[in-house]
BAMILO-183196 format. One record per residue (C-alpha): x, y, z. Coordinates in nm, 4 decimals, decimal comma. Layout:
residues N
+----------+----------+----------+
:        u :        v :        w :
+----------+----------+----------+
:        X :        Y :        Z :
...
+----------+----------+----------+
This chain:
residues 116
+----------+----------+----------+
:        u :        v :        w :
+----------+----------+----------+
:  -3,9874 :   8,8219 :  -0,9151 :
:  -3,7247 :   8,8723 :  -0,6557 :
:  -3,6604 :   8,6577 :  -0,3709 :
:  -3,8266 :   8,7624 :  -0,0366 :
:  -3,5846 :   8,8549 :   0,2209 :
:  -3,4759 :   8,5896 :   0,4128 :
:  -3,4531 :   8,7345 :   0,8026 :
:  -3,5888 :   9,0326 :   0,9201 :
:  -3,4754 :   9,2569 :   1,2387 :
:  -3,6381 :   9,2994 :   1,5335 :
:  -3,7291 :   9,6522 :   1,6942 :
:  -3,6993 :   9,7451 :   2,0233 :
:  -4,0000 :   9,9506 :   2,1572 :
:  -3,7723 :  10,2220 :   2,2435 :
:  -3,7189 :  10,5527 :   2,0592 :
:  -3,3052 :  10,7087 :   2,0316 :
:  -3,2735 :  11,0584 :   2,0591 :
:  -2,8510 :  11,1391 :   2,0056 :
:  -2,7117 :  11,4570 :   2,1790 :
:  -2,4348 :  11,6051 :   1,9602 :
:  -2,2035 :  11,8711 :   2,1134 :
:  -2,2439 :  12,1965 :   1,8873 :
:  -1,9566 :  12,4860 :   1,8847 :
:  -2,0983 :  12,6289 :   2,1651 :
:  -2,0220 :  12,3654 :   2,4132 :
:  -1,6709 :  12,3227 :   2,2840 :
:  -1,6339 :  12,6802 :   2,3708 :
:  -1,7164 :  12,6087 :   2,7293 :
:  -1,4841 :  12,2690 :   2,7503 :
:  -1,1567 :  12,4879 :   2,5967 :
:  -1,2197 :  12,8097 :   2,8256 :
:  -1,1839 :  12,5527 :   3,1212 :
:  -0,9208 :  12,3387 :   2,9073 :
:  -0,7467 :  12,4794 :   2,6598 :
:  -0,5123 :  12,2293 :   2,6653 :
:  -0,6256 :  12,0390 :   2,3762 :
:  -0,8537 :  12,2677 :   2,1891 :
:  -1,1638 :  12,0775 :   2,0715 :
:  -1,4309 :  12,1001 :   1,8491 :
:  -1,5719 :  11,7771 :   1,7900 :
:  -1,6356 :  11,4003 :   1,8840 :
:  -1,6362 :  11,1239 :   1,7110 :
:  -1,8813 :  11,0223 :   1,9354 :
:  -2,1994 :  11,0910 :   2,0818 :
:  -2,4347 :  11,0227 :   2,3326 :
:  -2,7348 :  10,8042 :   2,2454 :
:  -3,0353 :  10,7853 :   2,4770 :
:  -3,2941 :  10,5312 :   2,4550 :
:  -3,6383 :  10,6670 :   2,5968 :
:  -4,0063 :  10,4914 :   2,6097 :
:  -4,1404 :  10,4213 :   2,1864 :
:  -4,3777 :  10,7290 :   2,1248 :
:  -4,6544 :  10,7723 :   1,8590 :
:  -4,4329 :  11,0644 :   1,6824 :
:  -4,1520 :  11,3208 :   1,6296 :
:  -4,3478 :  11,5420 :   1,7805 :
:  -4,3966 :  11,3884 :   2,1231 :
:  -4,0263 :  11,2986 :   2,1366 :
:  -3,9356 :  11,6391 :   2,0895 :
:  -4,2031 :  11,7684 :   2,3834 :
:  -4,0352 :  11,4313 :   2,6180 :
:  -3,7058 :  11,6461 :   2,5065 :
:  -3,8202 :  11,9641 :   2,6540 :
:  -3,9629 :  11,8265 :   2,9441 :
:  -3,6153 :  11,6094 :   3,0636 :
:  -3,3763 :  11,8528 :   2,9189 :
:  -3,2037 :  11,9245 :   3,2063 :
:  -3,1234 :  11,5391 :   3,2843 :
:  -2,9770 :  11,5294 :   2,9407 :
:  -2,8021 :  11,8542 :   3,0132 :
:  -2,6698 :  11,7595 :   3,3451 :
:  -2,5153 :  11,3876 :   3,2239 :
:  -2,3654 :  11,5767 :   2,8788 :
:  -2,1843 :  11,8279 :   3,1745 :
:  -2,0763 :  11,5531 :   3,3794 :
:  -1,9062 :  11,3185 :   3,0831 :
:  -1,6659 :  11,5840 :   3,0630 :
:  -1,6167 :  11,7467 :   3,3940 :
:  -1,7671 :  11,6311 :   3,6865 :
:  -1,7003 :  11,9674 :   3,8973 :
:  -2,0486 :  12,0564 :   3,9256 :
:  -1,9114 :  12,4013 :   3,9892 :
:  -1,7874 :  12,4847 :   3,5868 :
:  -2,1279 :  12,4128 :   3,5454 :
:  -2,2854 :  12,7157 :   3,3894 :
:  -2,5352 :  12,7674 :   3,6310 :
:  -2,8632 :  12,9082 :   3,4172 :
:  -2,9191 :  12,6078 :   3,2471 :
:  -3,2256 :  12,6591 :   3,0097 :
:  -3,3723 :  12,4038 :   2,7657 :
:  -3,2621 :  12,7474 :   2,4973 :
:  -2,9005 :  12,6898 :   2,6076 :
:  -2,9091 :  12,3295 :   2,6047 :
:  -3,0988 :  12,3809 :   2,2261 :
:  -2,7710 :  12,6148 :   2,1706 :
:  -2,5216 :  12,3661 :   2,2855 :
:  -2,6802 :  12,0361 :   2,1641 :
:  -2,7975 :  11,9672 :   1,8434 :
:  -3,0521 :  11,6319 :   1,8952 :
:  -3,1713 :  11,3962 :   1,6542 :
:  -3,4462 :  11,1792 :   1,6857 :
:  -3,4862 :  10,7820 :   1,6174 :
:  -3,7762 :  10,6080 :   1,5756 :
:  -3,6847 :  10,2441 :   1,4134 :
:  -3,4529 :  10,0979 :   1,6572 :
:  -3,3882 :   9,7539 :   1,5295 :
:  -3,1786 :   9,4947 :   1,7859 :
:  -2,9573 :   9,2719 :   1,5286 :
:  -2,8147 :   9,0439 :   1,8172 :
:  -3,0054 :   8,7138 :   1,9378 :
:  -2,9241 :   8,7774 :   2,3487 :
:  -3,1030 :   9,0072 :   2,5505 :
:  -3,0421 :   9,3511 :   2,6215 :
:  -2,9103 :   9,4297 :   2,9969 :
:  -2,9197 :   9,7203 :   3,1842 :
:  -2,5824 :   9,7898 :   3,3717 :
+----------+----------+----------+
């Protein structure tokens, strides 16, 4: 018989949803920069959002505060709300963003979390 597991994580009642740049949006960041071309980050975005019953009703919270998401993606990289494309649909955002979905978000530290 194996030995139980001696600690266990706690979760947070929070879901993640992560916002990863596609080509798309590179695209748009060289034709105002082409400086450095880019066409990826090591980094993304990660949005904690109220714990929901499923996938499903992440993904409807997702296309009902797209444009939030949208705007703060725009604004990490250039805060001239004027390169902004202006038409921003939840289809372009679904065409610039690819978004994945987290439902077990487990806190590993023993201090509270702060807002900031």
């Amino acid at each position: 018989m194996s030995e139980p597991i001696p600690y266990y994580f706690d979760s947070i009642n929070r879901n993640a949803i992560i916002v990863k740049p596609k080509l798309p949006f590179f695209d748009w960041v060289n034709a105002i920069d082409d400086t450095d071309k880019i066409e990826e980050v090591d980094e993304n975005n990660i949005y904690l959002i109220r714990e929901m019953d499923s996938n499903f009703d992440v993904q409807e919270w997702i296309s009902d505060n797209y444009e939030a998401l949208f705007v703060n993606e725009l604004n990490d990289w250039y805060v001239d709300e004027t390169l902004w494309p202006k038409h921003r649909t939840y289809e372009l955002f679904c065409e610039w963003f690819k978004v994945t979905i987290h439902s077990m978000i487990l806190d590993l530290e023993d201090f509270p979390i702060t807002k900031h």
